[in-house]
Backbone bond lengths (Angstrom), bond angles and torsions (degrees), N, CA, C in turn:
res aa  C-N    CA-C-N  psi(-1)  N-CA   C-N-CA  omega(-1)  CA-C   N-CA-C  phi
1 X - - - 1.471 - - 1.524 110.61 -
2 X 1.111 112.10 -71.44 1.740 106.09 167.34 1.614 116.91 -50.14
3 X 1.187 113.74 -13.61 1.413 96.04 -163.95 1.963 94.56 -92.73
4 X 1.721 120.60 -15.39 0.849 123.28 -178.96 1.499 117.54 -89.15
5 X 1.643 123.16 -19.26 0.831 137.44 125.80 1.458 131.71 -19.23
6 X 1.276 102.02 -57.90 1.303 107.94 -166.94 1.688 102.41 -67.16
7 X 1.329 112.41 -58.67 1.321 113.94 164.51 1.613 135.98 -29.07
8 X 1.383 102.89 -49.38 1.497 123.34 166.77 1.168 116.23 -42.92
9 X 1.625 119.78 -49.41 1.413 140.68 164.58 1.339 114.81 -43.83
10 X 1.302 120.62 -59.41 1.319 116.90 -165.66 1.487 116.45 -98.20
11 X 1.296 101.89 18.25 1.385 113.79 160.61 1.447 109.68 -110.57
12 X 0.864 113.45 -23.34 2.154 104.93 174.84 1.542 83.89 -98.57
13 X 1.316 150.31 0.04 1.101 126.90 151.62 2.002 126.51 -79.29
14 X 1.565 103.35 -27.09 1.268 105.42 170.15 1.647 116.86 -85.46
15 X 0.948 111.94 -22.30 1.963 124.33 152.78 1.413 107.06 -44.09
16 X 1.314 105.83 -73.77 1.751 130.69 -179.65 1.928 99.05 -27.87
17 X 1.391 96.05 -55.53 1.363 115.55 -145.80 1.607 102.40 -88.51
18 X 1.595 111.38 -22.39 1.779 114.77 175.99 1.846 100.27 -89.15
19 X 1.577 125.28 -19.21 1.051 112.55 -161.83 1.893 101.94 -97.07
20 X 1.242 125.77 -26.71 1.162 141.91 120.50 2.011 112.01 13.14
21 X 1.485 73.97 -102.59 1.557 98.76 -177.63 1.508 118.54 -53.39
22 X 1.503 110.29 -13.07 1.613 119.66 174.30 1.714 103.27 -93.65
23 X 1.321 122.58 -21.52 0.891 141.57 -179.76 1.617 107.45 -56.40
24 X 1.594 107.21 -76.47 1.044 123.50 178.74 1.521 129.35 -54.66
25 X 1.253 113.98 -24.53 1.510 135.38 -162.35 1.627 84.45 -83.75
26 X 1.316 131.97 -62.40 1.546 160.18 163.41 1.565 97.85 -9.79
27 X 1.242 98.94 -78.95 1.629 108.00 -174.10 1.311 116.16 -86.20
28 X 1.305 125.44 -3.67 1.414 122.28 159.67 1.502 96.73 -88.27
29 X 1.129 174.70 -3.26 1.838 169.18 69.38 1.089 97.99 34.03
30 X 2.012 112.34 -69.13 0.786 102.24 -138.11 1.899 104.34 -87.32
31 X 1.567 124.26 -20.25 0.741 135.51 -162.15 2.204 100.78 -72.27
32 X 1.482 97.52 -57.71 1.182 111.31 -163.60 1.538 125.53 -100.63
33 X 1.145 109.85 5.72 1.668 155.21 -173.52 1.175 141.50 -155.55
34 X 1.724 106.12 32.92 1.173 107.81 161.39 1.752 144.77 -65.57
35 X 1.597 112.04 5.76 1.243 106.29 168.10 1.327 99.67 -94.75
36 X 1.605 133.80 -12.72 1.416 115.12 -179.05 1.370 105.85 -64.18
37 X 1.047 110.40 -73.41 1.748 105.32 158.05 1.234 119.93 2.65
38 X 1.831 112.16 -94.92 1.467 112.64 -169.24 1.466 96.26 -47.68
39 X 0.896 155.27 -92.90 1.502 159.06 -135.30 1.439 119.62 -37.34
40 X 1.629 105.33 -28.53 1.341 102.07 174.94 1.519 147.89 -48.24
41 X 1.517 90.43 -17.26 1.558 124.82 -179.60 1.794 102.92 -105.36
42 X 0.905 93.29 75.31 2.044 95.77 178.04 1.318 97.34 -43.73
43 X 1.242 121.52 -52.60 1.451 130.46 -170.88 1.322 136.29 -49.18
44 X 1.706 106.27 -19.12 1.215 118.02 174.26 1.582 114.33 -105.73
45 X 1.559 106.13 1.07 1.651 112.33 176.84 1.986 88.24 -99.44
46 X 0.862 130.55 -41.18 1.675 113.05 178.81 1.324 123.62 -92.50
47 X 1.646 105.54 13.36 1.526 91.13 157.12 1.367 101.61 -113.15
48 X 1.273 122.90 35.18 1.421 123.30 175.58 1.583 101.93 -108.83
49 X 1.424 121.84 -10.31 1.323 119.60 -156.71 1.522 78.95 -120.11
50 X 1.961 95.54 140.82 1.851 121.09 179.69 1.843 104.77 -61.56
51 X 1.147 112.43 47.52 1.318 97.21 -174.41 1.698 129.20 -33.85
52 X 1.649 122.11 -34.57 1.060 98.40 143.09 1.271 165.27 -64.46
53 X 1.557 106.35 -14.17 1.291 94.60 155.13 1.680 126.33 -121.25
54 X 1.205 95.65 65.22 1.636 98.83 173.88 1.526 104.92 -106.85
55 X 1.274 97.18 129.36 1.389 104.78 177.10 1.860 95.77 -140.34
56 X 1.957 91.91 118.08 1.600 92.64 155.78 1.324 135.18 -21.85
57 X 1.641 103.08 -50.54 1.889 99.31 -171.56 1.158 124.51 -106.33
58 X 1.855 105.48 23.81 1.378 113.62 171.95 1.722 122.90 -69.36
59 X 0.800 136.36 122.46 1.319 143.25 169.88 1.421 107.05 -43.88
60 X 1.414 132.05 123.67 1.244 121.72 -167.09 1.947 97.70 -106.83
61 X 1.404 125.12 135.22 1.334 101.15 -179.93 1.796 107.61 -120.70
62 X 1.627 107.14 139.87 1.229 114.35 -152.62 1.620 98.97 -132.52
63 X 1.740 106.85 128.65 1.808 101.95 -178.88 1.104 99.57 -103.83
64 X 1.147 131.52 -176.38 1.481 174.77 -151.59 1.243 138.83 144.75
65 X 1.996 97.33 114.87 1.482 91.71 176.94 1.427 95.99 -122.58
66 X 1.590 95.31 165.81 1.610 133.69 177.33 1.253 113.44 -178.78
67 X 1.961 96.64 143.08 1.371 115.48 176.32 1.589 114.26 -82.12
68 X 1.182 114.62 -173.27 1.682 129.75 176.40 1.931 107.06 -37.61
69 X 1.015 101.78 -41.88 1.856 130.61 -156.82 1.481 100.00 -62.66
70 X 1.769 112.30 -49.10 1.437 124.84 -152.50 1.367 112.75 -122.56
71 X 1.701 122.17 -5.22 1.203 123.06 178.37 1.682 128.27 -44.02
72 X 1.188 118.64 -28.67 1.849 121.04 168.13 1.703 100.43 -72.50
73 X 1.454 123.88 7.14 1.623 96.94 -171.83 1.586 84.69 -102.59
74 X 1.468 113.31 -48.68 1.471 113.45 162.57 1.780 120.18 -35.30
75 X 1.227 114.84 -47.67 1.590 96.46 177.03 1.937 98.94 -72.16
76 X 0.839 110.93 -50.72 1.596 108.10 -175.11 1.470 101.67 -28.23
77 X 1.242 115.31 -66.04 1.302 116.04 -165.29 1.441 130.54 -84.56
78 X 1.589 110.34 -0.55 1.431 121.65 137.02 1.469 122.89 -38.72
79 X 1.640 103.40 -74.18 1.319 117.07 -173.91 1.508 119.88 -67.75
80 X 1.247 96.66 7.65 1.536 109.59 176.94 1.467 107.98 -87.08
81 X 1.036 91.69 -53.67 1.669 109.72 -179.70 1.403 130.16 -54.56
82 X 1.658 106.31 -34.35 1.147 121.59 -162.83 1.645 102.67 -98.14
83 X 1.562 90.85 -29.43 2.096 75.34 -179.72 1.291 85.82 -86.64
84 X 1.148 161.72 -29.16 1.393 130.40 176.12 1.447 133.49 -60.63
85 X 0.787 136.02 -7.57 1.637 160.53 142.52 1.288 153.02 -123.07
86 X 1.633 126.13 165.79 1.147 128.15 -136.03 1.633 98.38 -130.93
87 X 1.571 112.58 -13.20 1.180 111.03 155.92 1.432 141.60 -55.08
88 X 1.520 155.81 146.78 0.873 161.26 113.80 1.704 120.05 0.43
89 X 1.474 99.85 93.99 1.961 99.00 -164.93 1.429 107.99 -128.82
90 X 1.466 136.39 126.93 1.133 132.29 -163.71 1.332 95.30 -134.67
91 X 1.417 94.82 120.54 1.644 118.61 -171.58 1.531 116.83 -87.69
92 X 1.834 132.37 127.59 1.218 135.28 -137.89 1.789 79.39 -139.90
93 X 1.111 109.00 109.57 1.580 99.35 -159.32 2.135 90.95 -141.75
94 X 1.449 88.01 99.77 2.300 116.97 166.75 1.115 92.12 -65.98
95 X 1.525 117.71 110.56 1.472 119.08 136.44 1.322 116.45 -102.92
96 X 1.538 117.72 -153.22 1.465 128.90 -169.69 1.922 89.53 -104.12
97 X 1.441 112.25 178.33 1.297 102.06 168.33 1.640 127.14 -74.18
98 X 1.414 92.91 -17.71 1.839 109.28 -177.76 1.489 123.70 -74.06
99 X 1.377 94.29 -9.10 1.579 100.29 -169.89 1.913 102.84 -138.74
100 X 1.303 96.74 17.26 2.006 96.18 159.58 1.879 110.11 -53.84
101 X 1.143 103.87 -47.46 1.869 118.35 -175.56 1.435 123.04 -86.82
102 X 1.131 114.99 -24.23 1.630 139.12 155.68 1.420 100.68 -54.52
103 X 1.485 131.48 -75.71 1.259 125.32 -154.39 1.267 118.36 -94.26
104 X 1.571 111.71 -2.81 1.481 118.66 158.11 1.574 126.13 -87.50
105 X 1.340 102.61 -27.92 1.632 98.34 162.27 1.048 117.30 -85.69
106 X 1.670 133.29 -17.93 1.327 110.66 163.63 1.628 119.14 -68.36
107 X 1.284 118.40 -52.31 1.369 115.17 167.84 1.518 109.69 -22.13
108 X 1.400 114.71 -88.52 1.298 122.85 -160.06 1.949 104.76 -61.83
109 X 0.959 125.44 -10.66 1.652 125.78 174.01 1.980 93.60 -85.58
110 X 0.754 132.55 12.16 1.390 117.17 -165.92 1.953 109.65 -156.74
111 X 1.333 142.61 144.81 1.380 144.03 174.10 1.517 112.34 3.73
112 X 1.294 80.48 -55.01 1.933 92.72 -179.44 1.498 130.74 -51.37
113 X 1.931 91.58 -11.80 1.603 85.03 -163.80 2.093 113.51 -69.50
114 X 1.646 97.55 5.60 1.683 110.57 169.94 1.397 112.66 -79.63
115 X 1.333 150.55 -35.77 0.630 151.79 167.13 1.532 144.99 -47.95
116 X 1.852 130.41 110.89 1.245 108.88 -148.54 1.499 112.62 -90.39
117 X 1.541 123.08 133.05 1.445 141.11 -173.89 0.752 131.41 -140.22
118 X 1.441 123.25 145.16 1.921 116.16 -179.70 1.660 90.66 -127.57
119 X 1.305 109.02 172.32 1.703 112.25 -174.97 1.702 90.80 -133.57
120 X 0.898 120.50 168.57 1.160 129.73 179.45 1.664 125.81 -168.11
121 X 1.152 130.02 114.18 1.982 121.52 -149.71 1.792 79.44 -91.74
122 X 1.418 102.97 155.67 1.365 102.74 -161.77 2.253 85.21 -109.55
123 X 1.438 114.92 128.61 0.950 116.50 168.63 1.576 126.82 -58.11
124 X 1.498 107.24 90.59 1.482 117.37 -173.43 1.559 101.82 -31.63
125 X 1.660 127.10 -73.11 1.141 129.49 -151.88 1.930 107.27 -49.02
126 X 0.890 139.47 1.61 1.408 135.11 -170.81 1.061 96.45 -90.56
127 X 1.352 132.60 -9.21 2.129 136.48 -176.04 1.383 82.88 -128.65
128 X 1.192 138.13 -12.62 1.854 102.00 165.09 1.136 128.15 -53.44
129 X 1.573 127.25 125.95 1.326 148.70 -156.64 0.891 121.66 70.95
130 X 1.630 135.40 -0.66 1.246 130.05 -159.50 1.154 101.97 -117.27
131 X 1.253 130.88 -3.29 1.838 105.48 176.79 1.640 101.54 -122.30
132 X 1.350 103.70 139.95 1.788 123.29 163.28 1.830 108.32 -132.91
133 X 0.934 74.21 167.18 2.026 87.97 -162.41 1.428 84.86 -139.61
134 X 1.528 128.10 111.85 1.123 137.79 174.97 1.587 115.85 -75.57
135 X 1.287 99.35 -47.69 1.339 102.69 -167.34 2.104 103.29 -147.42
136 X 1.294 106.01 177.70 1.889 101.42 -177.37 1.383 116.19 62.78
137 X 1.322 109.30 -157.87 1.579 112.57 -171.32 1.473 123.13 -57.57
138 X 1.147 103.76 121.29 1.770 109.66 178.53 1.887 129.81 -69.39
139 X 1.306 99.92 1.52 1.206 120.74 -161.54 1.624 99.37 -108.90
140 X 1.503 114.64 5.84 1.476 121.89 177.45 1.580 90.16 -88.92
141 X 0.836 120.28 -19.81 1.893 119.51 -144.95 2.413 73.12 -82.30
142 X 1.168 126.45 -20.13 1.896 114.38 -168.95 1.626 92.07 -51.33
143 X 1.421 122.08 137.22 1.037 141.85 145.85 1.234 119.68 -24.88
144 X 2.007 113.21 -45.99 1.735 120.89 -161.66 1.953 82.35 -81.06
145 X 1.183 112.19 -20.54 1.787 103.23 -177.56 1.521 114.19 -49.81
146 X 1.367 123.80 -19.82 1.788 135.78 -140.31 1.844 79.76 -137.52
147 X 1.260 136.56 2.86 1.641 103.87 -179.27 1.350 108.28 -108.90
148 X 1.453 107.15 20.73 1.707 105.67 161.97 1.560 105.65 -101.25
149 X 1.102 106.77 12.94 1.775 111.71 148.70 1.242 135.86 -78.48
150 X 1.252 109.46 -27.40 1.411 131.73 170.77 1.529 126.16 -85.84
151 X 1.025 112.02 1.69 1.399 111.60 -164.70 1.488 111.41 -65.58
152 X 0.763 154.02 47.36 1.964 155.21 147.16 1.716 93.26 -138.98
153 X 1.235 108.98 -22.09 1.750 86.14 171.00 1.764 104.89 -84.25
154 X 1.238 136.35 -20.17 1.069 142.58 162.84 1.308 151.00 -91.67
155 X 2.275 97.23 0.47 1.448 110.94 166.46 1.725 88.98 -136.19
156 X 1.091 141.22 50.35 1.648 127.72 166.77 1.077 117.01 -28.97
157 X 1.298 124.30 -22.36 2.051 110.67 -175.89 1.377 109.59 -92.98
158 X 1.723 116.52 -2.74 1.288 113.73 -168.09 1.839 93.11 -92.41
159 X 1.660 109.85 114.53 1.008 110.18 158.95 1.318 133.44 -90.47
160 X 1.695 131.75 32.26 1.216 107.58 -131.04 1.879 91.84 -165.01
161 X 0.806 135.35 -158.18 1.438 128.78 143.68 1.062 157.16 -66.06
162 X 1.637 148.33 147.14 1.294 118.07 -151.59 1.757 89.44 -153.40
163 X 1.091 122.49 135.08 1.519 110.31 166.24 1.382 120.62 -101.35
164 X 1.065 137.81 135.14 1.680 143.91 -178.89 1.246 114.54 -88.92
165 X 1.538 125.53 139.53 1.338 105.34 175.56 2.062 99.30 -163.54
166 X 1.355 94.77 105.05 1.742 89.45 179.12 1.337 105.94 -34.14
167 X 1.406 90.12 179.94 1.833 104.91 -164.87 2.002 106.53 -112.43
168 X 1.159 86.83 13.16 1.907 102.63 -176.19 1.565 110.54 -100.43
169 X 1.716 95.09 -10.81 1.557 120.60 -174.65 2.097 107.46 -73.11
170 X 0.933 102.86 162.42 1.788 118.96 151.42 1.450 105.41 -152.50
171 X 1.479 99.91 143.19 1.725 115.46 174.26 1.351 111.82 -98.47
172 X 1.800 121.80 108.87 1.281 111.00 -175.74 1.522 98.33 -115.51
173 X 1.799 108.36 49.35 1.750 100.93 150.13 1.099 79.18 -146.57
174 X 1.995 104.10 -156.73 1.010 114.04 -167.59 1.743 126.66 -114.11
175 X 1.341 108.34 101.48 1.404 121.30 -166.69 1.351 127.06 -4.15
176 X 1.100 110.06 -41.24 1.588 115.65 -177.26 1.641 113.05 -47.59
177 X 1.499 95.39 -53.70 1.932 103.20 -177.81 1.495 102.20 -35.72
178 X 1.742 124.12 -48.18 1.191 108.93 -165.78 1.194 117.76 -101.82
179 X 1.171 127.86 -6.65 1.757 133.15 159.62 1.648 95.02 -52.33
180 X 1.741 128.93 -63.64 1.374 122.08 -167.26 1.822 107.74 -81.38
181 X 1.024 97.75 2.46 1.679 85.14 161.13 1.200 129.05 -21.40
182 X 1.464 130.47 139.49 1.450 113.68 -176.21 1.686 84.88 -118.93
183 X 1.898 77.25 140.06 1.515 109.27 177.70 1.259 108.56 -103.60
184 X 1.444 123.61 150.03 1.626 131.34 -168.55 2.123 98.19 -84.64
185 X 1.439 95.00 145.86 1.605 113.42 -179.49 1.497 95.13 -48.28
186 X 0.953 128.65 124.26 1.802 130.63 161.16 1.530 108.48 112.46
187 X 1.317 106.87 -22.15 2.025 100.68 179.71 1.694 97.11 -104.12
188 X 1.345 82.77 167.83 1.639 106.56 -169.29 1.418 118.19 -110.22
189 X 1.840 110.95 0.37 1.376 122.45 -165.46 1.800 85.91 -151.72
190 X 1.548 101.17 167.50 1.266 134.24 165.26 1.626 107.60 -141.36
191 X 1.945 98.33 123.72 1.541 86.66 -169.17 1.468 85.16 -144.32
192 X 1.769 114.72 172.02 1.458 107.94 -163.45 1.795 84.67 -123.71
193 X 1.175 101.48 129.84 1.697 136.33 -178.74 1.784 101.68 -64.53
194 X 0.900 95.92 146.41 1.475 130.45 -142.64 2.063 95.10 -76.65
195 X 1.385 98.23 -14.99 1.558 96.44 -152.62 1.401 111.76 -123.30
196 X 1.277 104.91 22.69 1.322 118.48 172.19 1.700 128.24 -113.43
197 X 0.821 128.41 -167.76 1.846 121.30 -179.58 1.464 122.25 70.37
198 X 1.425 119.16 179.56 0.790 129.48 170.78 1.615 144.90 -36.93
199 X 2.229 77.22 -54.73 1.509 100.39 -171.67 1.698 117.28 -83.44
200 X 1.446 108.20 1.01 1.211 118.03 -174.69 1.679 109.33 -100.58
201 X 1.160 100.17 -41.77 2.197 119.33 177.16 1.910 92.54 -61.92
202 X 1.469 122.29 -29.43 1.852 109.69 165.38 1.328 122.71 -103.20
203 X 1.026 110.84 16.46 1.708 132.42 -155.89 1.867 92.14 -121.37
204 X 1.148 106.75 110.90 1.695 107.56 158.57 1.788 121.91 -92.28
205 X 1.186 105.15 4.85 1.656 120.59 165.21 1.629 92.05 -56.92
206 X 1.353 92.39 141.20 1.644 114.18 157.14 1.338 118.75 -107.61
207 X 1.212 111.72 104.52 1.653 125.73 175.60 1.277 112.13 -80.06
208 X 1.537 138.47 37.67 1.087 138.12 130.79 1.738 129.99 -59.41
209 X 1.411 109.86 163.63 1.473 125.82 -164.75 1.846 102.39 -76.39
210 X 1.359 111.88 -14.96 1.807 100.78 158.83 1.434 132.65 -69.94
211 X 1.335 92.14 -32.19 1.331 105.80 -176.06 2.144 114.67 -56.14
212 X 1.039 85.05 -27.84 1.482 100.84 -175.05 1.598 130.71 -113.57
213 X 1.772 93.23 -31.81 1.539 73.82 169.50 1.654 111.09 -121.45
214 X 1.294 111.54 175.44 1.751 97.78 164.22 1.254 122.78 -103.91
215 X 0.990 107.38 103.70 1.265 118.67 158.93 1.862 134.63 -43.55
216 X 1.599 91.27 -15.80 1.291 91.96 158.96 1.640 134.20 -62.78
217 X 1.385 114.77 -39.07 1.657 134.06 144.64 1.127 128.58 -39.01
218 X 2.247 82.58 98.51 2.124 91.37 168.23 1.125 125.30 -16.51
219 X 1.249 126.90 -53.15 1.716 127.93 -156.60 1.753 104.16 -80.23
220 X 1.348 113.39 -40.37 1.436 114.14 171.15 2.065 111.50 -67.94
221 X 0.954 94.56 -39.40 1.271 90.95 174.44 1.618 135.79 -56.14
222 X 1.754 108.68 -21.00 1.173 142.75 -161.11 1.580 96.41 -99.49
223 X 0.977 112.75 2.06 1.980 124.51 -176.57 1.474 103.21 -107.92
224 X 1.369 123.25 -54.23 1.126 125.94 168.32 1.498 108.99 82.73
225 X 1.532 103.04 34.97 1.498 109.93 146.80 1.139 160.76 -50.37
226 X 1.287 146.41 113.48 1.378 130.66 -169.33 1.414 107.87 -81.38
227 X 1.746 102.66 138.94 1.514 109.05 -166.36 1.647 109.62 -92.14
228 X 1.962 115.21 -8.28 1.217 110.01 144.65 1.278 140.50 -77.78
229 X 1.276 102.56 11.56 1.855 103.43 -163.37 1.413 96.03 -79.26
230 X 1.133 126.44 162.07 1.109 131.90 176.43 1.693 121.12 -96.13
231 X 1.430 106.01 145.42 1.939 111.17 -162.81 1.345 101.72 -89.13
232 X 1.734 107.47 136.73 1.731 95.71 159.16 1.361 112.59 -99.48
233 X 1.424 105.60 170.79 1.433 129.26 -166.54 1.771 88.73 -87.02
234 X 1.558 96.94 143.34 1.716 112.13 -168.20 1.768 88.20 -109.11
235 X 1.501 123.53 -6.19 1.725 129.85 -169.44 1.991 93.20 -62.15
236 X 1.040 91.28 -55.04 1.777 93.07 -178.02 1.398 132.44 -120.91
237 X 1.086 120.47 114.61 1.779 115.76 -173.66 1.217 108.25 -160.47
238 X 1.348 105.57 163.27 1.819 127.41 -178.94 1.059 97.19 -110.54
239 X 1.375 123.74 139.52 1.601 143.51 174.46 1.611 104.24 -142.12
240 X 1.109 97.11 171.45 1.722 124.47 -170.76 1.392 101.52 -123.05
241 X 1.152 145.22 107.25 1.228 143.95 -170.42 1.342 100.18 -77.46
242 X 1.364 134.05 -36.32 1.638 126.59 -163.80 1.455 107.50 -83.58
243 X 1.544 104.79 -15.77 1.752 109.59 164.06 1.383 118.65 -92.37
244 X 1.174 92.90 -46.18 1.844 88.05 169.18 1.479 114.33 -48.68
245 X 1.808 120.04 -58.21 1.405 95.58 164.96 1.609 147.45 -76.26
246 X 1.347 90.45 0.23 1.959 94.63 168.88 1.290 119.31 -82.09
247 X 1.528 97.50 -24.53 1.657 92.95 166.26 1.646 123.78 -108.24
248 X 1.589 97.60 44.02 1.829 97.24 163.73 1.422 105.33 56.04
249 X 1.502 136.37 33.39 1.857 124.52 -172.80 1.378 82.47 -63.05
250 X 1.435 128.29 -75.48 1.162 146.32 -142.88 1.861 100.32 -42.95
251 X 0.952 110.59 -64.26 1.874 118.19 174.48 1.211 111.56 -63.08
252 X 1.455 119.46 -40.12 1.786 106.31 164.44 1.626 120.46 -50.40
253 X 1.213 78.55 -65.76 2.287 98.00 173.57 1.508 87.55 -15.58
254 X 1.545 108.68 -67.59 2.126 122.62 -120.70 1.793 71.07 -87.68
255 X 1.471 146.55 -32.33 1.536 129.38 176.88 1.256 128.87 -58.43
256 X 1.838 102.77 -24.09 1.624 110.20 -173.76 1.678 95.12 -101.10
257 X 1.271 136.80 -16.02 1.156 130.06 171.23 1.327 115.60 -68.89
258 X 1.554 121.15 -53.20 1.459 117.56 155.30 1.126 129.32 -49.44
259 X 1.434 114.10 -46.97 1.491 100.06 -179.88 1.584 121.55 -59.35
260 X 1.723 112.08 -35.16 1.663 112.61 164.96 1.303 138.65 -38.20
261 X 1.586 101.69 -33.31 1.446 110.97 174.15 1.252 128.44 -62.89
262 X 1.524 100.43 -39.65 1.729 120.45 -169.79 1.897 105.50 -66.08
């Protein structure tokens, strides 16, 4: 009897011990491998992409800004970009005024000098008076932080789409997926929400819309936001420039920047 016992045991212990180990495998996926995951469903990565308008020999157009401080994260994330694809990508690249000649002779002294780019120093005075940083990182207060606000006052010929992407970034697929992103009927952007990934599942920060704004303020109140909803990240996104400028982003942006100061 015990000895059949005993057996019994070490079989709901090797059960115990395989369901365990499926356990762990599970939440290590999900923690440290979450695109293996998403991916499993092909189906939900191509109905995310504009299938009508993808076209192979479209020119895909891609910004980046950075000041004097951050210019190697910007080449990083060129060359990120570029060995990952086979598309046609023309790089729209905000600097400071000190580093228009800096970041064009390095380009062209180095692989890159194939690659098609324009540089452009982003006119500080268009954020004079308008930015304060109350509280957190002080390095939000750079001017080049605010010139992905501007973008149709600073590419007018681009009729078309453009993807944004800080310079602290690397792209380890292949660009196109997120240039054809599909954007919902009525918005002017596609942006990825604050409360998803990796860095958020080890992160006990709440990337919700309380955290940041007050909601105590008439004018926020008059929006009728939820202060649990969750914030997206402005680091990476697809926009439509001919919507962004029909719908005034640029003068909305520059109303909530003023109004912050006051």
């Amino acid at each position: 009897m015990i000895f059949e016992m005993g057996i019994l045991s070490a079989r709901r212990g090797k059960r115990l011990g395989v369901l365990l180990a499926i356990f762990w495998i599970g939440a290590l996926c999900y923690f440290w491998l979450p695109d293996a995951i998403k991916y499993i469903s092909k189906s939900d990565t191509e109905k995310s992409v504009e299938e009508d308008n993808f076209s192979l020999d479209q020119t895909l157009h891609v910004c980046i800004a950075s000041d004097h401080k951050t210019l190697g994260g910007m080449i990083a994330l060129i060359n990120s970009i570029i060995i990952n694809t086979n598309s046609e990508v023309k790089f729209h690249l905000i600097v400071d005024s000190q580093s228009v000649d800096r970041v064009t002779i390095w380009i062209k002294s180095t692989k890159l000098r194939y690659i098609d780019f324009e540089v452009k120093a982003f006119p500080e005075e268009w954020v004079d008076g308008k930015i304060k940083i109350r509280a957190g990182r002080k390095e939000l207060a750079s001017p080049l932080n605010y010139a992905r606000y501007y973008l149709p006052r600073l590419f007018p010929d681009i009729n078309d789409r453009i993807v944004y992407i800080d310079d602290d970034c690397i792209v380890q697929g292949d660009i196109k997926f997120l240039y054809h992103m599909h954007i919902r009927p009525g918005h002017w952007a596609a942006f990825s929400e604050d409360c998803e990934g990796v860095n958020k599942r080890l992160s006990r920060l709440s990337n919700v819309y309380a955290e940041f704004i007050d909601f105590k303020n008439a004018n926020v109140k008059k929006l009728n936001m939820k202060p649990s909803a969750c914030s997206f990240n402005t680091g990476v996104f697809v926009t439509d420039l001919r919507l962004w400028d029909k719908n005034n982003i640029t003068q909305q942006l520059e109303y909530w920047m003023e109004l912050n100061t006051k």
